[in-house]
VMD Tcl script that draws the C-alpha trace (Angstrom):
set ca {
  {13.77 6.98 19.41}
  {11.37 6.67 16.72}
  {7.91 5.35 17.11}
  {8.98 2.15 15.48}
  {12.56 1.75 16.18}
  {13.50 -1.36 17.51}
  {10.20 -3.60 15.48}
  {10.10 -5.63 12.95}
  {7.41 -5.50 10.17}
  {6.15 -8.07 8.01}
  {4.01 -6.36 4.79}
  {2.33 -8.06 2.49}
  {1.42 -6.49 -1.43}
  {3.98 -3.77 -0.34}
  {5.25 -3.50 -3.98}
  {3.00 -0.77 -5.09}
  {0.03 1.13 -3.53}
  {-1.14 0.91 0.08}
  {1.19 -1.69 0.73}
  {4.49 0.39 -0.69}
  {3.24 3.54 1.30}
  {3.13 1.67 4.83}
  {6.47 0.48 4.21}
  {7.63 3.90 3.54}
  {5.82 5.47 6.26}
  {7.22 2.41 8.93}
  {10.76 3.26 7.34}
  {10.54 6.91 7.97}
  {9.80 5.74 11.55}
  {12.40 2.98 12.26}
  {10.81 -0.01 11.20}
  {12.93 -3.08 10.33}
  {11.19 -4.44 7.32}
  {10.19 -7.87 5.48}
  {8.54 -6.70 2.23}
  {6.52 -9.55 0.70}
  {5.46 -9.22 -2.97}
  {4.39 -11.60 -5.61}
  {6.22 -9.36 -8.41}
  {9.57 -9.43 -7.70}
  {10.29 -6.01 -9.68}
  {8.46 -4.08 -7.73}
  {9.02 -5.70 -4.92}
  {13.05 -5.71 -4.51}
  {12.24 -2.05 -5.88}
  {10.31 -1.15 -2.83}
  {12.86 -2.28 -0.77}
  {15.28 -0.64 -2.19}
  {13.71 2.35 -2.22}
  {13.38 2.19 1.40}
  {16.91 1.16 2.54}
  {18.07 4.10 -0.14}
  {15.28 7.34 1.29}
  {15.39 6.12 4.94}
  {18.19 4.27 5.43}
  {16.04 1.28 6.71}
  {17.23 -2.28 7.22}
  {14.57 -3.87 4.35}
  {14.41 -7.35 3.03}
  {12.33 -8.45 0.10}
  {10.70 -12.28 0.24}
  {9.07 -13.01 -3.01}
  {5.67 -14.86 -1.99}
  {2.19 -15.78 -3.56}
  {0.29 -15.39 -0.56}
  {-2.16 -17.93 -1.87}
  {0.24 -20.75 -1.24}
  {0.58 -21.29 2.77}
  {4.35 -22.58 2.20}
  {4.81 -19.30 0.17}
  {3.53 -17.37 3.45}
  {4.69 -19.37 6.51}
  {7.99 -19.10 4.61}
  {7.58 -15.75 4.29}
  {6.96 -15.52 8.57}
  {10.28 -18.06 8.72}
  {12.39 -15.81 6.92}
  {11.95 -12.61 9.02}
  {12.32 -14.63 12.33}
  {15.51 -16.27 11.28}
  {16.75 -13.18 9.72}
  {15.36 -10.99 12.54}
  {14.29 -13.27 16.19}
  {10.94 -11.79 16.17}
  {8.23 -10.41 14.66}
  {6.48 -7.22 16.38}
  {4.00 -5.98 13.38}
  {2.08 -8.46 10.65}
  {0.63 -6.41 7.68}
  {-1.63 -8.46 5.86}
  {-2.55 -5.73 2.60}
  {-1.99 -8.18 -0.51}
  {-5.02 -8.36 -2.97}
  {-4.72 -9.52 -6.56}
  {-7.49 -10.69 -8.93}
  {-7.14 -13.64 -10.99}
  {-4.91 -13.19 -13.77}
  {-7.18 -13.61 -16.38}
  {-10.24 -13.02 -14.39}
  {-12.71 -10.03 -14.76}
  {-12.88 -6.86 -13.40}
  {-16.41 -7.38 -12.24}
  {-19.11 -9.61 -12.46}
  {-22.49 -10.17 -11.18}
  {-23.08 -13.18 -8.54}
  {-24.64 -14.87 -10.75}
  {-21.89 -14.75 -12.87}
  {-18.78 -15.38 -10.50}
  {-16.87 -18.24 -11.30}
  {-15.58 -21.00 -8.70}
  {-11.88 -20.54 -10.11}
  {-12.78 -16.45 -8.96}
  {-14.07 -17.70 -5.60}
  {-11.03 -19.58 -4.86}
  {-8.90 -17.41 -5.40}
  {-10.43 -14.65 -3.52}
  {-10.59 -16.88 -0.46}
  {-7.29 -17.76 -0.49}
  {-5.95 -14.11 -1.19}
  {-8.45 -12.50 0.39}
  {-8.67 -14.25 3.78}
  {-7.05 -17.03 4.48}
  {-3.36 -15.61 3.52}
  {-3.77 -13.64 6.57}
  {-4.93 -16.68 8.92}
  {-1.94 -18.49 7.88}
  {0.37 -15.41 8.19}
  {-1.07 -14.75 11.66}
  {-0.84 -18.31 12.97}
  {2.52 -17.72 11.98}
  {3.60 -14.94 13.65}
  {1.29 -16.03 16.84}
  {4.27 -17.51 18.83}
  {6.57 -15.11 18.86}
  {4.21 -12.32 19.35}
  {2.71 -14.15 22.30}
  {6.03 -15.00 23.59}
  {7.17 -11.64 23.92}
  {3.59 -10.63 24.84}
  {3.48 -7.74 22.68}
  {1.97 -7.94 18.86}
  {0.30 -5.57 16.18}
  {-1.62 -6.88 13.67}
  {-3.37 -4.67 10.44}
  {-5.71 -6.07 8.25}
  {-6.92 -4.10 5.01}
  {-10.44 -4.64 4.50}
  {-12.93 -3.07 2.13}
  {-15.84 -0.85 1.82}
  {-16.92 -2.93 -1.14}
  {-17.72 -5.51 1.69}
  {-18.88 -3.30 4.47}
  {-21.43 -1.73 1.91}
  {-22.06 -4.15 -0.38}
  {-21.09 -2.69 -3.55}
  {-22.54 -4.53 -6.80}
  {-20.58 -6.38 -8.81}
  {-17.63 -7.71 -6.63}
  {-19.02 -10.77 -4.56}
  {-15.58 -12.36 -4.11}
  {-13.82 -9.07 -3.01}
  {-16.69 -8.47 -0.47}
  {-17.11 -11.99 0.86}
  {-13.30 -12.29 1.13}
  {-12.53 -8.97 3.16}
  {-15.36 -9.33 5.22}
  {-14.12 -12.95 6.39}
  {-11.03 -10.83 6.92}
  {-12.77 -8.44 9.58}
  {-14.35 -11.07 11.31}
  {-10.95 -13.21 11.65}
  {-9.81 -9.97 12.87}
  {-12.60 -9.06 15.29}
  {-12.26 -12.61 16.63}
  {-8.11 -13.17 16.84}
  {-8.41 -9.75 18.70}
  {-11.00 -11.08 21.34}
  {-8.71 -13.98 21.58}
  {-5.16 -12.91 21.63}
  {-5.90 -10.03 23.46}
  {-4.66 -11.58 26.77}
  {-1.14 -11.46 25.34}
  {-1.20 -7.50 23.92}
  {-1.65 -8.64 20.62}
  {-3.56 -6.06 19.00}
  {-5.42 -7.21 16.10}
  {-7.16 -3.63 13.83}
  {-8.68 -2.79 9.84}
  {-8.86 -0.37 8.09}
  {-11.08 0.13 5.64}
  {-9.09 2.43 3.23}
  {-10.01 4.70 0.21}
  {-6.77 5.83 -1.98}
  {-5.19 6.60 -5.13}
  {-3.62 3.45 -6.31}
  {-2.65 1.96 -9.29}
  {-5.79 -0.30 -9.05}
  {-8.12 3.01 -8.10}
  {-6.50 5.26 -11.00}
  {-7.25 1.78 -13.47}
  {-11.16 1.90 -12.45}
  {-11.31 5.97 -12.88}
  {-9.66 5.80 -16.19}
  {-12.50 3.05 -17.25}
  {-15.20 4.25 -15.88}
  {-14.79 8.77 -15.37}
  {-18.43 9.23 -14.70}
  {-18.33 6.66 -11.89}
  {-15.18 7.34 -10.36}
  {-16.24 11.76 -10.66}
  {-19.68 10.60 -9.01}
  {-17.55 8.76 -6.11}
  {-15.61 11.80 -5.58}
  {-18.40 14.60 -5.72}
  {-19.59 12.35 -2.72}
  {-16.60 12.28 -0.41}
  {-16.94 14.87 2.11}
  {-12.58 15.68 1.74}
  {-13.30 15.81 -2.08}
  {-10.63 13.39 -2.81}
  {-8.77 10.23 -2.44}
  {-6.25 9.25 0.10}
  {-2.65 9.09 -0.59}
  {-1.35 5.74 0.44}
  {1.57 6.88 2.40}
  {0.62 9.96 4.55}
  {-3.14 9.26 4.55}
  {-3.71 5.64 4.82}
  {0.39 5.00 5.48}
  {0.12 7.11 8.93}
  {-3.03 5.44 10.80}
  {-1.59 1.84 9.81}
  {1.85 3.21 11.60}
  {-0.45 4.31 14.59}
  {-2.14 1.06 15.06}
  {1.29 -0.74 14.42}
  {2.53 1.93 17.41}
  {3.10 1.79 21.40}
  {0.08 4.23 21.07}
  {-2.39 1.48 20.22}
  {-1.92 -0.71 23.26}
  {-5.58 -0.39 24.02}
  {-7.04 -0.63 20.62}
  {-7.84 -4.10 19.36}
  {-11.32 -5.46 16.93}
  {-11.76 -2.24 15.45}
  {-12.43 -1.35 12.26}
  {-11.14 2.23 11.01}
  {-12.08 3.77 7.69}
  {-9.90 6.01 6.24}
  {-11.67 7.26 3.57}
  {-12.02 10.72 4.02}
  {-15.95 10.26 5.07}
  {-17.06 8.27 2.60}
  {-18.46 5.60 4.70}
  {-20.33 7.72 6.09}
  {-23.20 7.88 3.58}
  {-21.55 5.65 0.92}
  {-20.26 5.78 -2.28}
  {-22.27 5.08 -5.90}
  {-19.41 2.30 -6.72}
  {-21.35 0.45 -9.58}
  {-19.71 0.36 -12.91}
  {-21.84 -0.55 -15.92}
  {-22.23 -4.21 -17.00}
  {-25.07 -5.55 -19.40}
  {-28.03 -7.51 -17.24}
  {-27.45 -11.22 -17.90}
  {-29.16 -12.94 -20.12}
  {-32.57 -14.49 -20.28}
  {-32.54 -17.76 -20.73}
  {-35.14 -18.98 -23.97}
}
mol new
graphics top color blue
foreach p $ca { graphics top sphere $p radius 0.5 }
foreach p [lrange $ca 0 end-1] q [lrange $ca 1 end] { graphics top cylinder $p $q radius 0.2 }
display resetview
């Protein structure tokens, strides 16, 4: 049997990146998979990818996770296409379409805060009240939250990120002290890979992204299937019965001192 035959998986964002690479890694291990993406390209490719390397059973539910019909539909379509759901992956991040890359606080935006929020944090309170019934009914439940070291360290420039994945961790810490009477295990991780996103940033800014490197004690970034992929399938595993409110970074060390994340942007102006 492998270590996830016989679950079902809900993953959010798993069209590209860290969310792709845990659905690969949960296929390679039996998973039965709902892959929820806001692009349905990549998406429906994802799944198919999946059923086609691993001959998983793999659905794809187009969603914007910042509309809570979008994600308790999402929840509703793996538990009447399934009966149950054993793993909730809540990974999906997105900045405002039209939004910037950074900004300082002073400059954020309430249309940036917003959508942060609802991306950011409260996409995963809905998808966990969701999936709360039938996890607790069965009395067995894994829950993986991606946070941030942006938050944990409070790295300039990205005030909606941080606030938003931080709420995350402590909606995690506290659904774990809660649910815990019903083996619902409720984990982060704090992750540091070589996305799309990640490869964007280092192509902008080289110096930063070199000086980020120099400092991580494994010299380079994770690969979102077998680095960060593999400790999300351990805490979605039998193996994590006795692991709930933690937060894990997989980063290769960098939390351990930190990382110089702070790309250039001109001081704001004074006003006359």
């Amino acid at each position: 049997m492998k270590r996830l035959g016989n679950r079902v998986a809900v993953i959010t964002g798993a069209g590209a990146g860290i969310g792709k690479g845990i659905a690969r890694r949960y296929a390679a291990e039996g998973a039965t998979l709902v892959l929820a993406e806001y692009d349905a390209t990549t998406g429906a490719q994802a799944a198919e990818e999946v059923r086609r390397e691993f001959g998983a059973t793999a659905e794809f539910v187009h969603a914007d996770v910042t509309r809570r019909p979008e994600v308790e539909a999402m929840i509703q379509t793996a538990l009447q296409r399934f009966g149950k759901v054993d793993i909730l992956v809540n990974n999906a991040w997105a900045r405002r379409r039209g939004g910037p890359f950074a900004a300082r606080v002073e400059q954020q935006t309430q249309a940036d805060l917003d959508h942060a929020w609802r991306i950011g944090a409260l996409s995963a309170l809905w998808a966990m009240q969701a999936v709360f019934p039938s996890m607790r009914a069965q009395r067995w439940g894994r829950i993986v939250n991606l946070c941030s070291l942006n938050g944990v360290n409070a790295h300039p420039f990205t005030v909606d990120y941080n606030m938003a994945k931080e709420a995350l961790r402590t909606l995690t810490r506290t659904a774990a002290r809660e649910w815990a009477p019903y083996q619902i295990c409720c984990n982060v991780i704090c992750p540091g890979a070589a996305t799309e996103a990640y490869r964007k940033f280092a192509e902008a800014n080289p110096e930063n992204a070199a000086a980020m490197l120099k400092l991580n004690p494994m010299g380079r970034m994770g690969d979102p299937e077998m680095d960060i992929g593999s400790v999300a399938l351990f805490l979605a595993s039998e193996d994590c019965r006795y692991l709930t409110g933690n937060t894990l970074f997989v980063d290769g060390g960098s939390h351990i001192n930190g990382v110089p994340w702070s790309p250039p942007l001109p001081e704001s102006p004074v006003p006359a």
